[in-house]
C-alpha positions as CSV (number, residue, x, y, z in Angstrom):
1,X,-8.8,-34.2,4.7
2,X,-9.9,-31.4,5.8
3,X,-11.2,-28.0,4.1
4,X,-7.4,-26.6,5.0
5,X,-5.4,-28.5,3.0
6,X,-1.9,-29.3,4.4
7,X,1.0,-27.7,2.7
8,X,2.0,-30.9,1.4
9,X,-1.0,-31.8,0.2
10,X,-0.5,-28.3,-1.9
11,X,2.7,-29.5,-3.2
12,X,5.3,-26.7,-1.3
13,X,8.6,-27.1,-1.1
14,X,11.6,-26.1,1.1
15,X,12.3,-23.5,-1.6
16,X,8.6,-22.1,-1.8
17,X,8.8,-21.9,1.9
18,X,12.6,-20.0,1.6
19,X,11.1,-17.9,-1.1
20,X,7.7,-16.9,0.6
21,X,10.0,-15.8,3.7
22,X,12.5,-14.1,1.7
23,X,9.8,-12.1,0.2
24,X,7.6,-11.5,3.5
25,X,11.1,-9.9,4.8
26,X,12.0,-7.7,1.9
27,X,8.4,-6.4,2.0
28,X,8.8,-5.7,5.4
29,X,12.0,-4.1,5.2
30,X,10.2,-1.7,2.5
31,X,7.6,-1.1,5.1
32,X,10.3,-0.5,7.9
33,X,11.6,2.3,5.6
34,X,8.8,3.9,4.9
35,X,7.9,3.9,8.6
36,X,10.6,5.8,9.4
37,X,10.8,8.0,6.5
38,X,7.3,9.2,7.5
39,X,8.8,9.3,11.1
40,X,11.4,11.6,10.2
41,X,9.4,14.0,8.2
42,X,7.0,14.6,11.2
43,X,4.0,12.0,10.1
44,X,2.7,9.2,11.4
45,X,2.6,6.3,8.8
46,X,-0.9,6.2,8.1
47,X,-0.9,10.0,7.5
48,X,1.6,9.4,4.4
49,X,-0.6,6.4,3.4
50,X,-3.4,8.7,3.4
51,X,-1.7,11.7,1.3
52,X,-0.3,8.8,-1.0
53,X,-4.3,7.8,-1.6
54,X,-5.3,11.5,-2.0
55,X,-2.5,12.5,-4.5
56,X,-2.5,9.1,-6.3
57,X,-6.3,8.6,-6.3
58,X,-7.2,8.2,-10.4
59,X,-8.2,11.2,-12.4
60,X,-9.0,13.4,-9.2
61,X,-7.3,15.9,-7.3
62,X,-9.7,15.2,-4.1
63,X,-10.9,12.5,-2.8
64,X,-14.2,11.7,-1.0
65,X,-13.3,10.6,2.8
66,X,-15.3,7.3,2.4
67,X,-13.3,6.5,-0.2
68,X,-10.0,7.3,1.2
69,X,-11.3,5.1,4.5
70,X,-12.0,2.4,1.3
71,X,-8.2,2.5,0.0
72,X,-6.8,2.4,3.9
73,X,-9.2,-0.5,4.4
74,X,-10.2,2.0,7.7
75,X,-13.9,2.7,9.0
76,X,-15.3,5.8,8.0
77,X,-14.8,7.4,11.2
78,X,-11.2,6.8,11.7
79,X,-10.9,8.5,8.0
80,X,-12.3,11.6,9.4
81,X,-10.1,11.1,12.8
82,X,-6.9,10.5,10.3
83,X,-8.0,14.1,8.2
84,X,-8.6,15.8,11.7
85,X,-5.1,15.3,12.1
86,X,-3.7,15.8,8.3
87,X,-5.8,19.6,8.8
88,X,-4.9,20.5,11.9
89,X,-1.0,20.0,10.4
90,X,-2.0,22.4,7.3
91,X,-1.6,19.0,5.1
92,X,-5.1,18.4,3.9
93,X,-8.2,20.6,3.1
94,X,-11.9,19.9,2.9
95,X,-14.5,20.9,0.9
96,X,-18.3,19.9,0.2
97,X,-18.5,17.9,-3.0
98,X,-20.6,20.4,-5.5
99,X,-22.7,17.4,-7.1
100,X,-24.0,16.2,-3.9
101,X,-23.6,18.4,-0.5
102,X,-23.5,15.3,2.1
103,X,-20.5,14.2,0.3
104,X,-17.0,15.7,1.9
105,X,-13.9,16.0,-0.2
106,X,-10.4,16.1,0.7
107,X,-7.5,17.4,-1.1
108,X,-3.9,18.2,-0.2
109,X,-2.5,22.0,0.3
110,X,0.9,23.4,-1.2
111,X,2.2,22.9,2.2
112,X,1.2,19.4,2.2
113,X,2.5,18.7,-1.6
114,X,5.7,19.9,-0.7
115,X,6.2,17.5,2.3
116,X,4.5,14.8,0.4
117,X,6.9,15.0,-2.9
118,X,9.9,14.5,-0.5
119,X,8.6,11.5,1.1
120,X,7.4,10.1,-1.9
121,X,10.1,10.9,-4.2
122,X,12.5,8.6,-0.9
123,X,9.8,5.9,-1.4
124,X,10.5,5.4,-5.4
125,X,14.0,5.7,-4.7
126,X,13.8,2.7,-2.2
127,X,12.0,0.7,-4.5
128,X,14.4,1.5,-6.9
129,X,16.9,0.0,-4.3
130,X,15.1,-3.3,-3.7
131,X,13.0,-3.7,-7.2
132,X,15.7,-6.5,-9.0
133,X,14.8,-8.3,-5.1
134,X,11.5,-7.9,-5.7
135,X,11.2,-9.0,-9.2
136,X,13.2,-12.4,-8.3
137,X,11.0,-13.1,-5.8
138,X,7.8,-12.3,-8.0
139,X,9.3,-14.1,-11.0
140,X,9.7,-16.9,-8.9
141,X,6.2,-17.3,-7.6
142,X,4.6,-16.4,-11.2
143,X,6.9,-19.4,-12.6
144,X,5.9,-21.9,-9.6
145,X,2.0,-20.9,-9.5
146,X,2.6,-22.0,-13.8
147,X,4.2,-24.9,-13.0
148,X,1.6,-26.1,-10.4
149,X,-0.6,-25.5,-13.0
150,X,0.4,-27.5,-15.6
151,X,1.4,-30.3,-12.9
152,X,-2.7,-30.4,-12.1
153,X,-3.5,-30.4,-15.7
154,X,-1.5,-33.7,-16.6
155,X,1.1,-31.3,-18.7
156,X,5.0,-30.8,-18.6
């Protein structure tokens, strides 16, 4: 056998198959949404990622841009291309980080909260929407990764 182990060999069935699609299309319906919703309020979706990183980002009210380019799992040089854009739309600001001058730091404007708390405020209420969907479906693979794990260890 081979280092890519068949799926039977891993022990999925017909059900873990239905459930991994089930959840693959509720996540992407999620996506769809949020898409659009950034669509409609003038964005492109990884512009609303972006201000979702910035205003979420952990004890800060800025963020540095290689970081953001970390979160969106982007190069460094699309970061700076995606807060070209965010500034030039009166979104985003930057400023040079006071503890070190080669670091730049990006926070959003008033403007930019404003537009954000909208969109964001439509994303929570979607998840809202689908969260008993997506609670099945990760109550379902929690309970099946358990049970596969007990099955290898000889148990019940």
């Amino acid at each position: 056998m081979t280092d890519r182990k068949t799926a039977a060999a891993r022990g999925l069935s017909k059900s873990d198959y239905e459930m991994l699609a089930a959840f693959r299309y509720a996540l992407r319906r999620f996506l769809s949404f949020s898409e659009d919703a950034a669509s409609d309020a003038g964005l492109a979706p990884q512009q609303y990622q972006a201000l979702l990183v910035i205003k979420g980002y952990p004890g800060r009210d800025t963020i540095a841009i290689n970081e953001l380019a970390a979160q969106l799992l982007i190069k460094h040089h699309s970061a700076v291309g995606l807060v070209d854009r965010l500034e030039e739309k009166g979104l985003v600001t930057r400023s040079i980080d006071s503890d070190d001058r080669r670091k730049v730091n990006v926070g959003v404007t008033p403007r930019g909260s404003r537009l954000f708390e909208g969109l964001a405020a439509a994303h929570r209420a979607e998840l809202a929407r689908l969260g008993s969907q997506f609670a099945e479906l990760f109550g379902y693979f929690a309970q099946s990764t358990a049970r596969t794990r007990r099955a290898r260890r000889g148990g019940s």
